[in-house]
N, C-alpha and C positions, 0 to 999 in steps of 0.2 A: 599727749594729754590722756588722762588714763577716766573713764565715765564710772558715776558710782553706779553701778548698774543694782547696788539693794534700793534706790531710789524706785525702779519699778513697780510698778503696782500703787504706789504713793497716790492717796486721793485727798481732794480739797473738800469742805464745808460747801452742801448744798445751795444754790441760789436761786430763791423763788421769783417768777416774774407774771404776773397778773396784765394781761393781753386786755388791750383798751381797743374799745371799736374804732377811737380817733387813731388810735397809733400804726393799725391799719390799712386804714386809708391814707395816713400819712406815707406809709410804706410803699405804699399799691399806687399813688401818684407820682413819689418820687422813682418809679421803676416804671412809672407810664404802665398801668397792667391795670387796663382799662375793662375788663371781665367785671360784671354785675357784683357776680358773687364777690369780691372784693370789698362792695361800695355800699350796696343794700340789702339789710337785713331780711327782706323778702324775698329778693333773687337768689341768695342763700339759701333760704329756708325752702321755696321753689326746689332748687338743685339739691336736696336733701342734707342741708347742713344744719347745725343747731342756730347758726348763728355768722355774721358775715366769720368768712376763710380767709386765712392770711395765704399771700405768697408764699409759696417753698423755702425761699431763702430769708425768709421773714425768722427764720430759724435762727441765725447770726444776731440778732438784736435780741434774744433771748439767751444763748447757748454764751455767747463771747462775757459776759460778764460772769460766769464760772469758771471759763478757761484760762483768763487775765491771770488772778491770781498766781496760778501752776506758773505760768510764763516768767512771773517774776519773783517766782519764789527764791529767796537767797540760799536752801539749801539746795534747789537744782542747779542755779547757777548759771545760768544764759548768760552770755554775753551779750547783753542788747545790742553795743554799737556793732557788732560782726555779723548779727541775725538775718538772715535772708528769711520770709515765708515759703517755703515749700510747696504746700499744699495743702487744701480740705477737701475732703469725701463726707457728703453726709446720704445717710440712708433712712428716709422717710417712713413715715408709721400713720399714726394717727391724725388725719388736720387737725391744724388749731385753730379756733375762733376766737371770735371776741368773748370776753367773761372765763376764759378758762383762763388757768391757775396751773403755769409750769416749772415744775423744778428740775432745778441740772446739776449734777453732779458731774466734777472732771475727776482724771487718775492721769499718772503719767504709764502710756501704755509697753513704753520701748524706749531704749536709748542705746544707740549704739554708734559707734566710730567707723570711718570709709576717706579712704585717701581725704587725710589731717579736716577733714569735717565730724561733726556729731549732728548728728541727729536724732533730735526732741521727739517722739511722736505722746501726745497727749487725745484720749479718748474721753468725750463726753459725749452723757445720755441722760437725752430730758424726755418726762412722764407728764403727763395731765391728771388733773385733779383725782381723775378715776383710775389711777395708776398706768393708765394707755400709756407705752411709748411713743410719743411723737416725733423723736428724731435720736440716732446717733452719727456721731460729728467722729472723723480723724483727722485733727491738725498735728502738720507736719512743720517745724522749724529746723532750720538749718544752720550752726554757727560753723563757719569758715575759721581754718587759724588754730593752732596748738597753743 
């Protein structure tokens, strides 16, 4: 199976995500991440934040709905039924709060072939309102199979 490798660099349409204090704490409860700053917009502001702080990985409910697209773009081509996940790396920046306004942008960053697998890697990188980075993400997909 031969990868189009001018696919690289290939980037998708921005997607903005506007960070709700409920969605949060939605977060912060369903990960049991019982830290103040999490829940109360005072303990927040206490621990010098604008506003309650999301979990780390509170990243993925923002970041994954830019990356989707890439994943099932018909000119890259996945095989979804063969797709193994690989892997994500994300490299933190800015916290996010409640009330900030993040936009993510994906590209596909690498593709390349290794005994009869390819491998997808797709980078995105999401900004806050005030251009801050507050995260870049590398997922890695795997399809099995020529």
């Amino acid at each position: 199976m031969a990868v189009n490798e001018d696919l690289i660099g290939k980037q998708w349409p921005a997607v903005e995500y506007e960070v709700g204090l409920e969605k949060i704490r939605e977060y912060a409860n369903a990960v049991r991440e019982t830290n103040p700053v999490h829940h109360d917009p005072e303990a927040a502001r206490k621990a010098g934040y604008r506003n309650v702080v999301a979990p780390p990985m509170f990243c993925v409910v923002y970041s994954a709905p830019a990356v989707g697209p890439a994943v099932i773009d018909p000119e890259v081509g996945i095989n979804l039924a063969a797709m193994v996940h690989g892997s994500q790396v994300f490299e933190w920046g800015e916290p996010v709060c409640a009330g900030d306004l993040v936009t993510t942008t994906a590209r596909l960053s690498d593709l390349r072939e290794k005994d009869d697998m390819t491998f997808y890697e797709f980078e995105s990188v999401s900004v806050n309102q005030d251009g801050q980075e507050t995260v870049r993400g590398t997922w890695t997909d795997i399809v099995r199979g020529g």
